[in-house]
N, C-alpha and C positions, 0 to 999 in steps of 0.2 A: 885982559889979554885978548888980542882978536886972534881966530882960529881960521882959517883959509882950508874951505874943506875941499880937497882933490878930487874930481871927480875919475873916475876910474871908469874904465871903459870895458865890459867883455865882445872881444869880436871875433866873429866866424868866420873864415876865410877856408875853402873848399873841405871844409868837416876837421879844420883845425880850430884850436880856439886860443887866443891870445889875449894879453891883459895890457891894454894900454891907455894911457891918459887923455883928455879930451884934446890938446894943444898938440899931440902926435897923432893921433888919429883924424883930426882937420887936414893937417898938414900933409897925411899921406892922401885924404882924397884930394888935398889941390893939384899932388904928384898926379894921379890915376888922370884927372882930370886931362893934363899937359901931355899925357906921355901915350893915352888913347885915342883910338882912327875917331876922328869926329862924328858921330852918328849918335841921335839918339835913344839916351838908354838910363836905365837905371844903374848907381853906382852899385847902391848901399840901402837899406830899410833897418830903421833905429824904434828901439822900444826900449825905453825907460835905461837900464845903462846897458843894452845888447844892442848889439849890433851884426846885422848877417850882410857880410857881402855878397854880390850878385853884380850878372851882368847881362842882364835883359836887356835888349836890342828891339827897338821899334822899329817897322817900314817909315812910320809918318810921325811928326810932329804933335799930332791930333792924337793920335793911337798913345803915346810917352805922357800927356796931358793927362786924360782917361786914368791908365795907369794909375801916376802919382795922384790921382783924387782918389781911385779905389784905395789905393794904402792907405793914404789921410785921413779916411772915413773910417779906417780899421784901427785907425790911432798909431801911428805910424810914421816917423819922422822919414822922408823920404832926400837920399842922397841920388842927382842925378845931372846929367848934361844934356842940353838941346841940341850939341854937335853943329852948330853955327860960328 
């Protein structure tokens, strides 16, 4: 019997905390993504199955780069847009 294991998602959203799956929790940042002023910014920073939203806001392109390396380097799945 094969077993399809769900991944479960805990995420943070302004000091709430919600439980959702990985195929709704894509799906809401493609929302975020569509429905936000184009600039960029960090969505989201994911670790193992947490997730803390965030809405860091760059001046530069440059400065959002930086950024997502420092998270990356922190182990750190980074959710974000270039706002182009």
């Amino acid at each position: 019997m094969l077993m399809l294991e769900v991944s479960q998602l805990t995420v943070t959203v302004d000091g709430h905390t919600y439980e959702m799956g990985r195929k709704e929790f894509n799906n809401f940042i493609k929302m975020l993504k569509k429905s936000l002023k184009k600039q960029p910014m960090i969505l989201a920073i994911e670790k193992g199955s947490h997730v803390e939203m965030r809405k860091d806001v760059y001046k530069t392109q440059k400065d959002l780069t930086n950024a997502i390396c420092k998270w990356n380097r922190s182990g750190y799945k980074v959710q974000y847009t270039r706002g182009v």
